[in-house]
C-alpha positions as CSV (number, residue, x, y, z in Angstrom):
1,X,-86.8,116.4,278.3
2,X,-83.6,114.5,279.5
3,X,-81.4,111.9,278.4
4,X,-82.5,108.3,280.1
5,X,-79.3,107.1,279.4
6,X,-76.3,108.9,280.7
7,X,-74.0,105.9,280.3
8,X,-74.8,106.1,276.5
9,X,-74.1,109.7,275.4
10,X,-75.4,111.1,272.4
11,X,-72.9,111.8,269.5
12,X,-73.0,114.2,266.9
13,X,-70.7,112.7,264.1
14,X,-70.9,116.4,262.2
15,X,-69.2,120.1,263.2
16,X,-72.0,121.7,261.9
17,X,-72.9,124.1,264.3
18,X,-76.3,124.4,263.1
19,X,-77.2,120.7,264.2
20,X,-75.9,121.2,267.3
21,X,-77.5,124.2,268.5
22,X,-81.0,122.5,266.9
23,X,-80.6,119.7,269.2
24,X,-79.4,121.9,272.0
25,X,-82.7,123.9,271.5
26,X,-84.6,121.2,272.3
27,X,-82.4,120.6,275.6
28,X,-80.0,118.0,274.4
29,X,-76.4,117.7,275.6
30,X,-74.7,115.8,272.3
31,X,-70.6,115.5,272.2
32,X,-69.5,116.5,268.6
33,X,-66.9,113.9,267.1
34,X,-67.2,114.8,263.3
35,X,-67.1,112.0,261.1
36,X,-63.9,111.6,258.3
37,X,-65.8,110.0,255.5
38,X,-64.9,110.5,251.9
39,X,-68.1,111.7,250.6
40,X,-66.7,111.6,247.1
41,X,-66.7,107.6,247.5
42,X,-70.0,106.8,247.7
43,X,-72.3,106.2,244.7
44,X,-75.8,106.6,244.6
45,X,-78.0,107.2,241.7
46,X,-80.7,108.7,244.0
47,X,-80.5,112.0,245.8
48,X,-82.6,111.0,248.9
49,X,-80.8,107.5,249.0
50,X,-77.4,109.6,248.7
51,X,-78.5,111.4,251.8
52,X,-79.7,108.8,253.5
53,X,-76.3,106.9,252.7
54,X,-74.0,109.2,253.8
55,X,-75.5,110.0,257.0
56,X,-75.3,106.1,257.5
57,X,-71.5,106.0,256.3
58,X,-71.0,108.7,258.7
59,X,-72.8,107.6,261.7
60,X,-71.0,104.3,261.7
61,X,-67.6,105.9,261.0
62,X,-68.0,107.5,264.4
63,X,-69.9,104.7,266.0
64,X,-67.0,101.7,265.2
65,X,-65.3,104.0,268.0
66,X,-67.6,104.6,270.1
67,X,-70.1,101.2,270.2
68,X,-72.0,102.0,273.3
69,X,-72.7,105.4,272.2
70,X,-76.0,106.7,270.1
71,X,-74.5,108.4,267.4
72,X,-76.4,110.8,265.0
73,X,-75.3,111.1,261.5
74,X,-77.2,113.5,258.8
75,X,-76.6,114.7,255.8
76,X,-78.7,117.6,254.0
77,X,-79.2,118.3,250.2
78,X,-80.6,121.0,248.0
79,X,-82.4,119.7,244.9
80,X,-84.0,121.6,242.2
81,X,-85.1,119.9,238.5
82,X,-83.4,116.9,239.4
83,X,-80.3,118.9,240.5
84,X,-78.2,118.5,243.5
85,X,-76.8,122.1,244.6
86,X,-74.3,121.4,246.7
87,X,-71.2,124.1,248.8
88,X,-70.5,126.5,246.2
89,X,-66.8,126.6,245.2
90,X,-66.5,130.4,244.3
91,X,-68.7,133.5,243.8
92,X,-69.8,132.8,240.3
93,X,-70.5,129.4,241.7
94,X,-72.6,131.0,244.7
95,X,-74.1,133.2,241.8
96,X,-74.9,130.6,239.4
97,X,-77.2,128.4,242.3
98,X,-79.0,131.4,243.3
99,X,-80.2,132.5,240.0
100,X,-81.2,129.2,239.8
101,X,-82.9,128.8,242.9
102,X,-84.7,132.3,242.2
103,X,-88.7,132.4,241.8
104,X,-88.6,128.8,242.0
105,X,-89.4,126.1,244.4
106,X,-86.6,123.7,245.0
107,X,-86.4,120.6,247.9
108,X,-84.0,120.6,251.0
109,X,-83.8,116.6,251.8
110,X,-81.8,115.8,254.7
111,X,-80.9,111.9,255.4
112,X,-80.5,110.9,259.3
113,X,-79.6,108.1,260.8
114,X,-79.0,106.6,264.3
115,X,-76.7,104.3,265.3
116,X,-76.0,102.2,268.7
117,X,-73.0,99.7,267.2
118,X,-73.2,97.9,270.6
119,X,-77.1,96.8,270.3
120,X,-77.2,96.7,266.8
121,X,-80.0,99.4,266.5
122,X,-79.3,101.7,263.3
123,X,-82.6,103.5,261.8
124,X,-82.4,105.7,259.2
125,X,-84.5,107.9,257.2
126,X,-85.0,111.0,255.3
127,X,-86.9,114.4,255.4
128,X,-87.6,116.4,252.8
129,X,-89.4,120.1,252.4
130,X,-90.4,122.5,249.6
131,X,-89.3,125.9,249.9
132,X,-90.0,128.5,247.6
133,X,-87.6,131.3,246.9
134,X,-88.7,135.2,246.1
135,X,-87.3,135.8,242.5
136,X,-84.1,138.1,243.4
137,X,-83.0,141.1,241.7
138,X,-78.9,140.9,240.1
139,X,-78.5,143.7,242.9
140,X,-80.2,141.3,245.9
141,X,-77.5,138.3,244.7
142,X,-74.4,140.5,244.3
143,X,-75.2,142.0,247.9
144,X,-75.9,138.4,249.7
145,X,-72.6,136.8,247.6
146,X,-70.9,139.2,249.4
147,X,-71.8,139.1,253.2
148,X,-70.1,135.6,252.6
149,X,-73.0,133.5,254.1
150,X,-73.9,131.6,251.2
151,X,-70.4,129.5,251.4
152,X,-70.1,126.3,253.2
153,X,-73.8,126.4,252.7
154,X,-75.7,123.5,250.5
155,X,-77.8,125.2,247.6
156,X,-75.5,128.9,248.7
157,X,-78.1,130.4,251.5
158,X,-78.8,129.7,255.1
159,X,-82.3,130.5,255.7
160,X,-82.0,131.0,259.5
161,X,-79.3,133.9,258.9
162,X,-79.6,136.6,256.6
163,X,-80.9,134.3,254.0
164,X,-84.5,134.1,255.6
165,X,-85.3,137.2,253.3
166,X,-84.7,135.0,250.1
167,X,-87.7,132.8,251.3
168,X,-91.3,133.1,249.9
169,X,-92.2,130.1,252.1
170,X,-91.5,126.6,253.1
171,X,-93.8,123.1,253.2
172,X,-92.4,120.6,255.6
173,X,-89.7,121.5,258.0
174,X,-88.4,124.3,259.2
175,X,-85.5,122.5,260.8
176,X,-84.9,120.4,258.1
177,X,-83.8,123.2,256.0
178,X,-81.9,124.5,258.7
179,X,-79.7,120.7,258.6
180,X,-81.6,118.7,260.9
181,X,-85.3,117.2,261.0
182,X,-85.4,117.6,264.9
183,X,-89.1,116.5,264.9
184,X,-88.5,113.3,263.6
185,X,-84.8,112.6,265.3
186,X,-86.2,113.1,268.4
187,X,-89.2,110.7,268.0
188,X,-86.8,108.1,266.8
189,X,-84.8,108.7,270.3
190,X,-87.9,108.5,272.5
191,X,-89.0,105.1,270.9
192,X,-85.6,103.6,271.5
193,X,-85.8,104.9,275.3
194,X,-82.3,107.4,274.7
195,X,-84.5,110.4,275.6
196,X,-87.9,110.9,277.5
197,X,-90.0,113.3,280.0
198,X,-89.3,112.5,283.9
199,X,-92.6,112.6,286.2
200,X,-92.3,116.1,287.7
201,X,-92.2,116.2,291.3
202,X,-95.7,116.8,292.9
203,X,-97.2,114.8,290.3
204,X,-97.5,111.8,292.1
205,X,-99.0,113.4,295.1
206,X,-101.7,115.3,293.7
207,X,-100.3,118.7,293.0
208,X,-101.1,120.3,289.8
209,X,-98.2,120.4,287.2
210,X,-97.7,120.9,283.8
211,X,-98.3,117.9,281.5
212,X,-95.5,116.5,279.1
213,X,-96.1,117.0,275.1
């Protein structure tokens, strides 16, 4: 896979590093310029349109200063019983989400959006997946709390570090839960033409090669 446009680069308006490296994985350069929206100003009633609004402020917070560019915005969520979970703000915090979370099923929604100020184009959209934790012994929370992973982490855990052994099992999206729906970002980039799959040389001339997903 390769970008079709380098004159418009692709823009990661978050630091995570986890989105990064998911779109790196699947063989995209992106330039990080996090985004310096007030997340405490926007109101939404709706967890999924909260997500989905965010990662729309955010996109266009980057994009007003970079117009030509396709910037990605995305914002992720943990839900359970109508709850959002989100960074915890100390250990009893951390504590308090993970006995919550444990034996139970709660949703990871992450909102994305995509944003080309110069064309106009902006899509936006949301992913969500069930994932199912193991129910956790006192002794299994204390000992996570304090390896520190579960802060800066929505919903206290990171499943693709230590956290993995908290997880029973997931419906939906691995990536997702990680911070980033790759699957469906990168459709949305092939159908605007940002990214694609170049004939490989040989194909044209009869040679056998290996054919593009």
């Amino acid at each position: 896979m390769k970008q079709t446009l380098p004159e418009s680069k692709l823009v990661l308006a978050s630091k995570s590093p986890r989105r990064k490296y998911l779109l790196n994985q699947a063989g995209l350069d992106v330039t990080v310029i996090p985004s310096g929206v007030d997340e405490s100003s926007l109101n939404c009633t709706s967890p999924s349109g909260y997500a989905q609004m965010l990662a729309e402020a955010k996109a266009m917070d980057v994009a007003r200063h970079h117009p030509g560019h396709w910037v990605i915005g995305a914002d992720t969520i943990v839900l359970i019983d109508k709850l959002v979970l989100g960074k915890p703000a100390s250990t009893a915090h951390a504590r308090q989400m993970l006995q919550r979370l444990s034996g139970q099923t709660h949703q990871v929604i992450t909102g994305y959006c995509i944003r080309h100020l110069a064309s106009g184009k902006c899509i936006t959209d949301m992913v969500s997946t069930d994932v199912l934790f193991k129910r956790l012994s006192a002794a299994e929370i204390e000992w996570y709390i304090h390896t520190r992973e579960p802060f800066d982490k929505a919903g206290a855990y990171a499943i693709q570090g230590l956290g993995t052994f908290l997880v029973r099992s997931i419906n939906g999206s691995y990536s997702n839960v990680v911070g980033l729906p790759v699957c469906e970002v990168i459709e949305t980039l092939i159908a605007e033409g940002v990214v694609g799959f170049p004939a490989r040389s040989g194909e044209n001339s009869g040679e056998r090669g290996e054919t593009a997903p």
